[in-house]
C-alpha positions in Angstrom: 102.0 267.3 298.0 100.5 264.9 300.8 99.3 262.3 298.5 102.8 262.3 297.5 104.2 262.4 301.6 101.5 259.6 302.3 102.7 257.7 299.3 106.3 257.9 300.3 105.4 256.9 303.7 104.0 253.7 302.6 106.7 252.8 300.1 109.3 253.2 302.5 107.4 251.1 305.2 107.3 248.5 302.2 110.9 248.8 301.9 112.0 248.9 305.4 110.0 245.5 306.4 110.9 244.0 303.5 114.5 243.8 303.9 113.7 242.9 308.1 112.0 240.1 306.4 114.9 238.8 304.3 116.5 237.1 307.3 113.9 234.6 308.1 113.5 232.5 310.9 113.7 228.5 310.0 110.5 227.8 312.5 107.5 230.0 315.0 105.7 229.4 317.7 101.8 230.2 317.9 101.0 228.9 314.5 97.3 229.8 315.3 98.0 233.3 314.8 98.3 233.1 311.1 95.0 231.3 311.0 93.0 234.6 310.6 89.3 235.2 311.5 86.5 236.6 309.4 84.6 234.5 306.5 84.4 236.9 304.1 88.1 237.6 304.5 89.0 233.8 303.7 86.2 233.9 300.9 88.7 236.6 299.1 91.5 234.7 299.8 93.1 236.5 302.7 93.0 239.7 300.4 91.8 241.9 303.2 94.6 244.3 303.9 92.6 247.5 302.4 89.0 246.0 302.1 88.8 245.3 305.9 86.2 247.5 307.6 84.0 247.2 310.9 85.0 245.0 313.5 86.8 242.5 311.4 89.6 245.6 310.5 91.0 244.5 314.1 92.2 241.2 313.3 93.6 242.2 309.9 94.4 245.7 309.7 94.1 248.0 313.1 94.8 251.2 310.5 91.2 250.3 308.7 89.1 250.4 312.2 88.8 253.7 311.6 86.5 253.7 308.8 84.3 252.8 311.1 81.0 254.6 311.7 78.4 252.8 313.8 78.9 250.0 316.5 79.7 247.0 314.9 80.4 243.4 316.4 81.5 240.3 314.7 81.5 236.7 315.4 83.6 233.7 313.5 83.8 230.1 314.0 86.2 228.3 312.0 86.7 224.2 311.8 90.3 224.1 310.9 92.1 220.8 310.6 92.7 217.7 312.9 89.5 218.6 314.6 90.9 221.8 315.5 88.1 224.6 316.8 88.9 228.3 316.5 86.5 231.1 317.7 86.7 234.4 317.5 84.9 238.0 318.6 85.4 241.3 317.9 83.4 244.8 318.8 84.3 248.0 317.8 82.8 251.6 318.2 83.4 255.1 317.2 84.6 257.3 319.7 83.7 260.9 319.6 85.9 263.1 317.7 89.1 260.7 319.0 89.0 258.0 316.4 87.9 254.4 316.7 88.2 251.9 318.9 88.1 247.9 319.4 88.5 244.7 321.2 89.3 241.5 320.4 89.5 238.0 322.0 90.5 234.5 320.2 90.1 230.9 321.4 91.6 228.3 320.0 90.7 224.1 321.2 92.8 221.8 319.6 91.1 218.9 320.6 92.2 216.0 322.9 95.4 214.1 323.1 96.2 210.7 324.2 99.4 211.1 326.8 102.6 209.2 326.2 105.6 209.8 328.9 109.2 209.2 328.3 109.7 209.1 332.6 109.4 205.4 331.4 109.0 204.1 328.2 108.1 200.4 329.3 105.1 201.6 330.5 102.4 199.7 328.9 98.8 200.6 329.0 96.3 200.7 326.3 97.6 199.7 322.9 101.7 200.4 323.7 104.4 201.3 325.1 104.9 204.8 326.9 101.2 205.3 327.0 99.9 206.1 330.1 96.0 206.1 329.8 95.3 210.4 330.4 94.2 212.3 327.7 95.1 216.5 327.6 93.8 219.1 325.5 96.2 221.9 324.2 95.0 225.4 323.8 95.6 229.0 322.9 93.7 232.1 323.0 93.9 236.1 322.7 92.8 239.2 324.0 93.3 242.8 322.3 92.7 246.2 322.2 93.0 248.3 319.1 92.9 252.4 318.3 92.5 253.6 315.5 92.4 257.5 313.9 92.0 259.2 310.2 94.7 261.9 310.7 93.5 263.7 307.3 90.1 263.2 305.3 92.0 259.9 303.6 94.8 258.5 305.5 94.2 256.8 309.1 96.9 254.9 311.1 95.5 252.0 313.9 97.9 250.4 316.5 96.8 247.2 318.7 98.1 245.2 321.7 97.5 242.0 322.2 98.0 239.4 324.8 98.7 236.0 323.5 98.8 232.7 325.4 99.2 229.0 324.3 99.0 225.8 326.3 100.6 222.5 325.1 99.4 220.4 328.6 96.3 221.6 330.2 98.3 224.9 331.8 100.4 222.3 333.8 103.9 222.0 334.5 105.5 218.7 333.9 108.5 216.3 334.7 110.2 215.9 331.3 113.7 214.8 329.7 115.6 217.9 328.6 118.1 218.7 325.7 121.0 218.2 328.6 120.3 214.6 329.1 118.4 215.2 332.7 114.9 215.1 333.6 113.0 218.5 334.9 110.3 220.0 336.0 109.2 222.2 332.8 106.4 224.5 331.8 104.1 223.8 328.9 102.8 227.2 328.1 104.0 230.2 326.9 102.9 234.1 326.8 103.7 237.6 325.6 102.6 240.9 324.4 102.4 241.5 320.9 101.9 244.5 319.5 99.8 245.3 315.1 100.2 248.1 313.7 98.4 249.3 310.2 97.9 252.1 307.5 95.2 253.0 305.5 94.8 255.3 302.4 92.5 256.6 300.2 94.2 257.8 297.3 90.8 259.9 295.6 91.3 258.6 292.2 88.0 256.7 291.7 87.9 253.6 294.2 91.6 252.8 294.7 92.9 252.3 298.2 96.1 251.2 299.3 97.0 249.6 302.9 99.6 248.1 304.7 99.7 246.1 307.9 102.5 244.5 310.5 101.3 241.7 312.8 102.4 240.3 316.0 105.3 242.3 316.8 106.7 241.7 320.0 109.5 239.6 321.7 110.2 235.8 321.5 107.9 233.0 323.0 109.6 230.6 325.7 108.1 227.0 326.7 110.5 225.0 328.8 114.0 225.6 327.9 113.3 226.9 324.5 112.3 230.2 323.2 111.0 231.2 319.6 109.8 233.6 317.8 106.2 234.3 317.0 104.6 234.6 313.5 105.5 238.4 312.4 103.5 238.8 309.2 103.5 242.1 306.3 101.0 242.8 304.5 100.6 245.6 302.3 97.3 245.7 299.4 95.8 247.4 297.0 91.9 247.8 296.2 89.4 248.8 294.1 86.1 248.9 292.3 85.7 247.3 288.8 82.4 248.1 288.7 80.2 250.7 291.0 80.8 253.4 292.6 84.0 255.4 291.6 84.6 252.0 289.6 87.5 251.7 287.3 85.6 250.2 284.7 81.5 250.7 284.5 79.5 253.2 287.0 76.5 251.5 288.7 73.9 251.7 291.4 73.0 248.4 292.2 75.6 246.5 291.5 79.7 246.5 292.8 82.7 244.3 291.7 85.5 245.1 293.7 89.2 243.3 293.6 92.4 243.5 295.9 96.1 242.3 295.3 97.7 241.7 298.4 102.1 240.9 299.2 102.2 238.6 302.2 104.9 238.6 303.8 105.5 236.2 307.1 108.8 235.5 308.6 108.6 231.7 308.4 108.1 231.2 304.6 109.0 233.1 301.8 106.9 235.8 299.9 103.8 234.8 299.2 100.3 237.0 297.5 96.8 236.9 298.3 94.4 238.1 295.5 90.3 238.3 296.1 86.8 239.2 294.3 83.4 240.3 295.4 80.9 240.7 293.3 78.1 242.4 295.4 74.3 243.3 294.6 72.4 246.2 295.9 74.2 246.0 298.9 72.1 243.0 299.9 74.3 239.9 298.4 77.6 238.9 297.5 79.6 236.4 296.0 83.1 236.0 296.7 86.3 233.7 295.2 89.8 234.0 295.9 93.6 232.3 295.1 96.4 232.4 297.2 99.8 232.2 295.2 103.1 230.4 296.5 101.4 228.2 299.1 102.3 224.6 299.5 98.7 223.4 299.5 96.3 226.7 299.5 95.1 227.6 296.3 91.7 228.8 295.4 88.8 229.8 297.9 85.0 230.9 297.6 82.2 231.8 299.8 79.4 234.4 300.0 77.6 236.7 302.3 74.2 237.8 303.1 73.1 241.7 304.8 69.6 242.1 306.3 68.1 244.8 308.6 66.2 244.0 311.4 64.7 246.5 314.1 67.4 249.5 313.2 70.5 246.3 313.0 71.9 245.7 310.1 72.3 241.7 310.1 75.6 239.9 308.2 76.4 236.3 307.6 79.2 235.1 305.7 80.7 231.7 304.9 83.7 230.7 303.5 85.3 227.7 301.7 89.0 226.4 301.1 90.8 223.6 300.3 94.0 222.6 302.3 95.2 219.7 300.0 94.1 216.0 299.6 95.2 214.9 302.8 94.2 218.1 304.9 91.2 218.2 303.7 88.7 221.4 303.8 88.4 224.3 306.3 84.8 226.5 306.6 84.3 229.7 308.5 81.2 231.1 309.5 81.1 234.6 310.8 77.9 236.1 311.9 78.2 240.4 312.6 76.0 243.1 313.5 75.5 247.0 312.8 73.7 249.5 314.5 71.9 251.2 311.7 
């Protein structure tokens, strides 16, 4: 009866965000939020929403955190495109008998600018017209708190808050021309709350787990005279293992191939699906690969991972590789994380 209740729960959630998503927004603000942190995350091709565990559950799914069993922090640096620099931290903890709990904080540089003003556009310095010789740098970070809690031996629920923040001029407010023909004085920045909130379920037959996740919920963005809404993203997986423990397919020791289907659902685009592999050895190595389907450039991704112990820490490193298209080029993440054995 509650594997039934739990499963209801989830397909009605399905259901219910679904059809919110069917009225989509033509543009959002904060693009950097769907730019998600963790290496072995991209490596599967974003196909996260049930594998996500430790400290990387808080930036994908806050209902996973509580799987969770000893300290754990994480670490990613990602070179994303037009020079674009995105860092990101996470720590999370048991907490007694209360659940789970974890923090967060994301930084993103998007490099520097050359200024042009439109106060005067005869102004002539450098190589044209409306340049005025300054340079700015735009930037956006994040800071969060996530809680998470099994509420029976297989089905936890997470909830985080996050406060997001994004500069387009150096945190400075401006003199610019306006949509009503007039010149003001304007913020460049914008902020807000925003709230995740995730499920998590292990259904007891064999390996398979199902999760579902809602990101960034919270209320419109304002710069200047303009507000918009933020990316609010679904996702909702299903996971595995092929081959290991509980495996679908072959029981081993050493040796584990798990996979994941994920729906993506953002409120910008239409529906698109993330699907990942990891092939793992004796808990030590592990190759990765990845596609992402209905993406305008996105397509396949790869990477691997490496776990080592060292003086009662368990040591990861993980790296991932994907291709944005021949004139975006390539985008690597490094993540470096740490267990308390």
């Amino acid at each position: 009866m509650k594997r039934k209740i739990f499963f209801l729960i989830l397909f009605l959630l399905l259901i219910f965000i679904s059809d919110g998503f069917s009225q989509k927004v033509g543009s959002t603000a904060m693009q950097f939020l769907k730019v998600m942190p963790s290496a072995r995350a991209a490596a599967l091709g974003d196909a996260y929403t049930a594998f996500a565990t430790g400290a990387d559950a808080i930036f994908w799914n806050p209902g996973c955190l509580a799987k969770i069993e000893k300290m754990e922090f994480s670490s990613t640096y990602i070179n994303w495109i037009f020079d674009t620099k995105q860092g990101a931290f996470s720590f999370a903890t048991p907490f007694m008998d209360f659940g789970a709990i974890g923090f967060q904080i994301q930084y993103v540089d998007f490099g520097e600018f050359i200024e042009t003003s439109n106060l005067d556009p005869y102004i002539k310095n450098l190589d044209g017209p409306g340049l005025t010789g300054r340079t700015f740098r735009p930037f956006s970070y994040l800071i969060g708190l996530s809680y998470s809690k099994f509420l029976t031996d297989r089905f936890s629920t997470g909830l985080g808050i996050k406060y997001v923040h994004e500069s387009l001029y150096n945190g400075q407010e401006v003199i610019a021309l306006v949509r009503t023909g007039g010149y003001e004085k304007v913020k460049t920045w914008a902020n807000g709350i925003i709230f995740d909130f995730g499920m998590y379920y292990n259904t007891g037959f064999r390996s398979v787990q199902i999760a579902t996740a809602v990101q960034n919920f919270g209320a419109n963005v304002k710069y200047a005279k303009e507000s918009n809404p933020v990316p609010l993203l679904f996702r909702f997986g299903i996971a595995a293992n092929l081959i290991g423990a509980e495996a679908l397919l072959l029981t081993e020791k050493n040796n584990r191939l798990s996979a994941e289907f994920d729906l993506f659902q953002p409120n910008d685009y239409a529906q698109q699906a993330h699907l990942g592999l990891e092939y793992e050895f004796s808990g030590i190595f592990a190759i990765r690969g990845g596609y992402k389907i209905n993406y305008d450039y996105e397509g396949f991704t790869f990477g691997a991972g490496l776990k080592h112990s060292f003086v009662g820490v368990n040591l990861m490193i993980d790296y991932s590789y994907g291709s944005i298209g021949k004139y975006l080029g390539s985008v690597h993440r490094f993540s470096l994380g740490a267990q308390l054995q």
